[in-house]
C-alpha positions in Angstrom: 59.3 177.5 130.8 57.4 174.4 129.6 56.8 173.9 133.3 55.5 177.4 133.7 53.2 177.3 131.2 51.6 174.1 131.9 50.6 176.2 135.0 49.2 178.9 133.1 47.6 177.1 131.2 45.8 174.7 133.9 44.9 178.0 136.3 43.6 180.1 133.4 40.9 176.7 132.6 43.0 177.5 128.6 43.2 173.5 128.4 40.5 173.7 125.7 43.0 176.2 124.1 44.0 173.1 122.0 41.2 173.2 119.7 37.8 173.5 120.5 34.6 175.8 120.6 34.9 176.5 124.4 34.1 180.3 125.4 37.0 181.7 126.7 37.2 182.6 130.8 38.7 186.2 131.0 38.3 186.2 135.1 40.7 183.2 135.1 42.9 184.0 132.6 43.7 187.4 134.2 44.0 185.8 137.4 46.5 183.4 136.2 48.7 185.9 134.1 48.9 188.3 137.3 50.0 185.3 139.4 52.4 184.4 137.1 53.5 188.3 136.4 54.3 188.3 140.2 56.7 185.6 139.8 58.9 187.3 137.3 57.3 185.5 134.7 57.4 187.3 131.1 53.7 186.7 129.4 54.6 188.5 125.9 52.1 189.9 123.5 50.4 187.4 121.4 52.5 187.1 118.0 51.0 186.7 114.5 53.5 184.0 113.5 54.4 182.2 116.9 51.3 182.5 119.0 48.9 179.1 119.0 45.1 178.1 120.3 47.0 178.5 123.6 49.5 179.4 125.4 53.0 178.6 124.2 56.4 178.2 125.6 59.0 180.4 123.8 61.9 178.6 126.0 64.7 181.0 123.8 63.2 184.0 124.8 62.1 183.2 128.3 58.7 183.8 127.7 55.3 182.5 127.5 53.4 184.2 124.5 49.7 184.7 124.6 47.6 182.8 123.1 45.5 183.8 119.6 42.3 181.9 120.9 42.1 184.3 124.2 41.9 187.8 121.9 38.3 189.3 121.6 36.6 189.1 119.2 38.0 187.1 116.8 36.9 183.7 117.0 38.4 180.1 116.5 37.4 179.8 112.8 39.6 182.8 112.0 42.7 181.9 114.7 42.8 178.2 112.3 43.0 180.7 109.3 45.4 182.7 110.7 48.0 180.0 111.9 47.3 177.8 108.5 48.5 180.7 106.2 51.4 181.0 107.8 54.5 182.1 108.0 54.5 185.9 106.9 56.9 187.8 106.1 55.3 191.6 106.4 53.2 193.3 107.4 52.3 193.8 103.6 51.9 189.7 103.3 49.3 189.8 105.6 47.2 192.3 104.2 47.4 190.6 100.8 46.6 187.3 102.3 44.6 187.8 104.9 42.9 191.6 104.2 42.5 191.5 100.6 40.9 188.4 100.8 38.3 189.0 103.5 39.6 186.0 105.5 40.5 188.6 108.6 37.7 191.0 109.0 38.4 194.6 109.7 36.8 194.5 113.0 39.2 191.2 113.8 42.1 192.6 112.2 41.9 196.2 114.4 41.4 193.8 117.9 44.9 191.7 116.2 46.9 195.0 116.2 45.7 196.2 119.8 46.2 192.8 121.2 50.0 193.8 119.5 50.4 190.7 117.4 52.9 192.6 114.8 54.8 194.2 117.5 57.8 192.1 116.2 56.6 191.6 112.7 55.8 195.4 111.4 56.5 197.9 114.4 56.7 198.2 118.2 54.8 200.8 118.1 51.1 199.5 117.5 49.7 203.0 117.0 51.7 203.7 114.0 50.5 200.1 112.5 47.1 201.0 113.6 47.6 204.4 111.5 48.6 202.9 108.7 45.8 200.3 108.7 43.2 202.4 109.3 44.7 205.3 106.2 44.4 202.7 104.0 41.9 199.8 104.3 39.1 201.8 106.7 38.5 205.4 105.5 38.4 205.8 101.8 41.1 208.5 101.0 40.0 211.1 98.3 42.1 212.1 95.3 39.4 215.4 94.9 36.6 216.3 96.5 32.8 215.6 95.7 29.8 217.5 96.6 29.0 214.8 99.6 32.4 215.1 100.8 32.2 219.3 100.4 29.6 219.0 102.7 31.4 216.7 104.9 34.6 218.8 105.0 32.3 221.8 106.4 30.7 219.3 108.8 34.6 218.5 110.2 35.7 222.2 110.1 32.9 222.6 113.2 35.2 220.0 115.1 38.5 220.5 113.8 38.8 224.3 113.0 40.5 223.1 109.1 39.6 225.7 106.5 41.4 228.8 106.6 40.3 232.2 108.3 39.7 234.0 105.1 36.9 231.9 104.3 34.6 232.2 107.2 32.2 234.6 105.5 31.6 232.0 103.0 30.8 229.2 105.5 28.5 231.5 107.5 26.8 231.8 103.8 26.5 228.1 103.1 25.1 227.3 107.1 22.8 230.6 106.0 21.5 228.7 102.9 21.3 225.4 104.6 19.2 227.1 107.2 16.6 229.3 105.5 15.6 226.6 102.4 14.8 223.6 105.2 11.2 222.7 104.7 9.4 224.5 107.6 10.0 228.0 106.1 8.3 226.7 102.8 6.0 229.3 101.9 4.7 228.2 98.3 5.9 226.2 95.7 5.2 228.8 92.9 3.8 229.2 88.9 5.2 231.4 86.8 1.8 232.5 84.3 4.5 233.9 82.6 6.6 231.3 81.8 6.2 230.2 78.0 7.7 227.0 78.9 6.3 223.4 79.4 5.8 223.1 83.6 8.4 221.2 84.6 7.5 217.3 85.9 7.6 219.0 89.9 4.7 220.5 88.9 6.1 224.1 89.5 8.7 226.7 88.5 10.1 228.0 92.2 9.7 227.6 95.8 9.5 230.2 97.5 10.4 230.7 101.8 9.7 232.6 104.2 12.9 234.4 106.6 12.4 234.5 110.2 13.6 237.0 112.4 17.0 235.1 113.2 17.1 235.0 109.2 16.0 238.9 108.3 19.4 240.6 109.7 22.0 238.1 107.4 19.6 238.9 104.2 19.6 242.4 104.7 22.7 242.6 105.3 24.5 240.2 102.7 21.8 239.8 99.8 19.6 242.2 97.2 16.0 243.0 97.3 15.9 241.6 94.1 15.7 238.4 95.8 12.2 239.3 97.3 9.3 238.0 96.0 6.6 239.7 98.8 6.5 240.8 102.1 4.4 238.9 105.1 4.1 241.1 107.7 7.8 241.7 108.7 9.2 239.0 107.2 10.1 238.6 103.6 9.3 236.0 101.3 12.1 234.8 98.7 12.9 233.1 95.6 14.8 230.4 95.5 16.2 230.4 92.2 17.3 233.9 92.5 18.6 233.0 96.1 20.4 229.9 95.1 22.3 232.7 92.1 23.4 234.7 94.9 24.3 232.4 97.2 26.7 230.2 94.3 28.7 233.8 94.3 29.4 233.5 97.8 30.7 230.5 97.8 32.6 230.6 95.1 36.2 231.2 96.9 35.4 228.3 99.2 35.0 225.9 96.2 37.9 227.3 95.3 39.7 226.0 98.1 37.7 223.3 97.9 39.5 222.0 94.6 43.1 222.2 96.3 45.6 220.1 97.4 45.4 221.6 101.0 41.4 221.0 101.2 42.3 217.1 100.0 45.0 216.3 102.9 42.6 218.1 105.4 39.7 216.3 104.3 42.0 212.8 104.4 43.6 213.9 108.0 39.6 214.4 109.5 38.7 211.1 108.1 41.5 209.5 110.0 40.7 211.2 113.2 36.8 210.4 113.0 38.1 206.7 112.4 40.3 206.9 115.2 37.8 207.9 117.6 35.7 205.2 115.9 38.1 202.1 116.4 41.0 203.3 118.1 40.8 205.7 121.1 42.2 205.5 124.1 45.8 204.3 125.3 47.6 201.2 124.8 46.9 199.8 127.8 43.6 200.6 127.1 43.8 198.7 124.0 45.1 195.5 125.7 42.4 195.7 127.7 40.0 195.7 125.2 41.9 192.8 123.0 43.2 190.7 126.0 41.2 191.6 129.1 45.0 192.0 130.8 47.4 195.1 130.8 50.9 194.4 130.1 51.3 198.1 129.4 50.7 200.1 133.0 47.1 199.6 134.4 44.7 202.9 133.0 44.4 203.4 137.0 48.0 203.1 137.8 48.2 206.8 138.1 45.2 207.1 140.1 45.5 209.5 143.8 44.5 205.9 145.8 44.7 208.3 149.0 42.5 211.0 147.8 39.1 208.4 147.2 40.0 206.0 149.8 41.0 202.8 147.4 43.6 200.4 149.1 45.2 197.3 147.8 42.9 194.1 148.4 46.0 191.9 148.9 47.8 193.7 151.8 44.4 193.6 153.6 44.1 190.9 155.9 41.4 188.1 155.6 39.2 188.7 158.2 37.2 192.5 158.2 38.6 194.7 160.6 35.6 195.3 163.2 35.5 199.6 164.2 32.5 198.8 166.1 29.2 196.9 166.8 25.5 197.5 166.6 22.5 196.4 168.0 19.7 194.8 165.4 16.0 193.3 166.6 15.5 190.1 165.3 13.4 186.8 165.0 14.8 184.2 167.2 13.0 180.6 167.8 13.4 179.4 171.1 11.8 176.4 172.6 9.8 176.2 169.4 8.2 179.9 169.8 9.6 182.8 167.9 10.5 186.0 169.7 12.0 189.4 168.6 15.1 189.5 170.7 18.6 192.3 170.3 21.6 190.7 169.0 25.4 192.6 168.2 26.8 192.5 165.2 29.8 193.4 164.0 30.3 197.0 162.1 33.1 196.3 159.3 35.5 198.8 158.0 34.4 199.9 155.0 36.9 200.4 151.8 37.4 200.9 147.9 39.0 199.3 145.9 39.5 200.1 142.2 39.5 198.0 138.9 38.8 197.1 135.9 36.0 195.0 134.8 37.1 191.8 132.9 34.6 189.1 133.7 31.1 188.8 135.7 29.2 185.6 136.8 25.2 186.9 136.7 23.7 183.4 138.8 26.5 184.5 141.9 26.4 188.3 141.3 30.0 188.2 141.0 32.9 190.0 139.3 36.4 189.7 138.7 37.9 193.3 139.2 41.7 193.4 137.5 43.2 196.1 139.9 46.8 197.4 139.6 48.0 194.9 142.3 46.2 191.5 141.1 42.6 189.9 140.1 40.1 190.4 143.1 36.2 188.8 142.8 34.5 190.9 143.7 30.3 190.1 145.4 27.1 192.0 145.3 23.9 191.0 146.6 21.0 190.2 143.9 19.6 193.5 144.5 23.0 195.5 144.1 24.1 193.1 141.1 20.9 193.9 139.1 21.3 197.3 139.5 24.2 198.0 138.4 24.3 195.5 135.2 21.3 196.1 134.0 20.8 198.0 130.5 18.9 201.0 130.8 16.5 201.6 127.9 13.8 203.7 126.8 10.7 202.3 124.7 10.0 204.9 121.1 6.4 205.3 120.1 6.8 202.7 117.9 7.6 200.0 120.3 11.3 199.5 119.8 14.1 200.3 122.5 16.8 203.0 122.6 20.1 201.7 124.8 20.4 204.9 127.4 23.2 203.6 129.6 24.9 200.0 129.1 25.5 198.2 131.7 28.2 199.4 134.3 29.7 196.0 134.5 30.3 195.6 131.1 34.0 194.2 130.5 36.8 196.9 130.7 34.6 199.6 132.3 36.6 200.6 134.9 34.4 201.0 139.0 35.7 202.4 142.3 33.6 199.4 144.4 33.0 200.3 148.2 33.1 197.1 150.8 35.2 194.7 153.1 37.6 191.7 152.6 36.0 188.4 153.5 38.2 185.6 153.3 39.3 185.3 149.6 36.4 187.7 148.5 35.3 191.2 148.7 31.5 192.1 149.3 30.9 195.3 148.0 28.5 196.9 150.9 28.3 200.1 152.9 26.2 200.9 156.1 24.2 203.8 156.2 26.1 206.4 157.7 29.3 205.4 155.3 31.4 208.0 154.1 30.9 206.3 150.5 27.0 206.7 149.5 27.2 203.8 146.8 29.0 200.7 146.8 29.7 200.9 143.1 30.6 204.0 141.1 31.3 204.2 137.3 35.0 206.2 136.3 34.3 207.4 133.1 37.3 209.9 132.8 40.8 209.5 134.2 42.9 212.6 134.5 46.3 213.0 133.9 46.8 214.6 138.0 45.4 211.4 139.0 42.0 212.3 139.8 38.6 211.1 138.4 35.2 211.3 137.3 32.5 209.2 138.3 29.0 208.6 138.2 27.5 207.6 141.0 23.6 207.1 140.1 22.3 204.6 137.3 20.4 207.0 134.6 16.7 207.1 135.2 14.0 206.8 132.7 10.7 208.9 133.1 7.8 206.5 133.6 
């Protein structure tokens, strides 16, 4: 095992691991973990109290356990914190020694539970350690509900369908309110010459707005005339004290609810799932992907129909392209020290996909390294390809400042279907004009549970 890892380490360039300030390669360290995966060898999940700067040999276990330097995100400064302060004993002696002191930011501390460093410390199950986390050091669990978090409750009842049936008529009354008093239907701000009190400091006693048609039905329907302070054409004008006292009755069951135990938990339960979506989405080999740049749970594409978009595996294909046909091209040619446009052959390759996940990209060779569910594969573009398809795409606001449209498609863990030919111990990601595959890159942004996919297969464009 000491052997093995020796290995690891020297393939995956993790020498530095030792100690130093050395960015991390991803591309190599993948490449070395899937060679060594193919052997039989175990890499385990990094582990809060065993892992080191690098790679270490767990010679009891048979294994090699990942190394705390190699997680995103977290940064040598923190990994010397981390091993320092140890052992610990819980989960619980962590948080109070590493959480509750800001040592281990919550950013870190969420990449440290999806790289599974407490699988063997808290529970195997890193979701139910990522619940617990996030319930009780992210969102900020409410014993009763304020006014900002009455509002927020109605905001999550749009996504999450919480507040009970009986009460719809009150929320279509509080949307109604919300609507009608916004600022463009100001009609006056009002004084009352009958008032015998002091003006208040707004400098009036009522604002008064003006319905719209969309508006006029609901009134009519739900609210006195009493409410009316003129008529403008077809549209009434209102008061918005007298409003605001009718309005209060309506609502008055759903503040009702509001003050229950029921309202609490279902205010608590959407704050978790916003949170989730926030910091925690996906699956757990998503997860290691985004901690570890690896999967040692099932690649996201394992389940992908490889028949149905054409993707093959890049090792079983051999190392020379497989020529279908040839062509004929015109082109410059110096002979006896004059140039002439003469017709050569070349060689029409078999085109192919393969499929993969981004985990590292090298912009001066317009390379990547693709982690595919066979192995590591670099991947080339030309300059004109590469640029295209990692560039940001922005929008400039009137006041000068940019608005991020698209990130870049070779970002790490975005996962491409690439389009191309094996050369040697490369692929080049081209296609020929009359390919069955229009692009040689596409984007997946949704994998299906039947094994099929979505994709986009044009960078967004920007108008001007």
């Amino acid at each position: 095992m000491y052997w093995n890892t020796a290995c690891l380490i020297v393939e995956a360039g993790a020498d530095e691991g030792v100690e130093d300030n050395k960015s991390t390669d991803y591309g190599k360290i993948a490449t070395a973990i899937s060679t060594m995966q193919k052997r039989g060898i175990n890499i385990s999940l990094p582990l809060i109290n065993q892992s080191n700067f690098g790679f270490t040999p767990d010679e009891p276990n048979n294994r090699i356990i990942y190394s705390l330097k190699a997680i995103n995100g977290i940064g040598d400064d923190v990994v010397r914190e981390i091993i320092s302060h140890r052992p610990y004993t819980s989960m619980e002696d962590f948080y109070s020694r590493m959480i509750n002191t800001k040592i281990v930011k919550k950013s870190q501390m969420i990449q440290l539970i999806k790289a599974g460093c407490f699988v063997e410390l808290d529970n195997p199950d890193r979701k139910q350690t990522m619940k617990y986390f996030l319930e009780n050091y992210v969102i900020k669990k409410a014993d009763k509900l304020t006014l900002q978090q009455f509002n927020s409750l109605i905001q999550f009842n749009s996504i999450y369908s919480i507040i009970p049936k009986q009460l719809e008529m009150p929320i279509r009354h509080k949307y109604f309110k919300d609507y009608i008093l916004q600022d463009c239907f100001l009609y006056k701000r009002h004084i009352d010459p009958k008032s015998k009190r002091a003006l208040p400091k707004c400098g009036y006693n009522d604002r008064w707005f003006k319905l719209d048609k969309d508006a006029m039905e609901f009134f009519q329907q739900f609210y006195p005339d009493t409410i009316v302070t003129e008529i403008v054409g077809d549209y009434f004008v209102i008061s918005e004290k007298k409003f605001i006292k009718e309005n209060d009755k309506k609502l008055q069951p759903l503040r009702d609810w509001f003050g229950t135990e029921e309202a609490v938990e279902a205010y608590n339960t959407c704050q978790l799932k916003e949170s989730w979506k926030d910091y925690a989405e996906g699956t757990v080999s998503k997860w290691e992907m985004d901690s570890l740049s690896i999967y040692r749970e099932p690649h996201e594409l394992i389940e992908l129909d490889n028949a149905a978009y054409g993707v093959v595996d890049y090792f079983q294909l051999p190392e020379e392209p497989k020529v279908v046909s040839w062509y004929t091209r015109t082109v410059k040619q110096e002979i006896d020290g004059e140039n002439y446009w003469v017709k050569k052959q070349f060689p029409k390759y078999e085109i192919v996909r393969l499929a993969g996940t981004v985990i590292d990209k090298d912009k001066d060779k317009h390379m990547l390294s693709l982690l595919t569910t066979t192995g590591v594969v670099t991947v080339k573009f030309n300059k004109g390809q590469y640029v295209n398809y990692d560039k940001t795409v922005s929008e400039i606001n009137p006041d000068g400042s940019k608005t991020t449209i698209e990130k870049s498609w070779f970002a790490r863990g975005n996962k491409i279907l690439v389009s191309g030919y094996r050369n040697g111990d490369q692929f080049r990601a081209y296609k020929y004009v009359d390919s069955i595959y229009k692009h040689t890159c596409n984007l997946i942004t949704d994998i299906r549970e039947d094994g099929t996919i979505a994709v986009n297969t044009e960078r967004v464009q920007i108008d001007g």
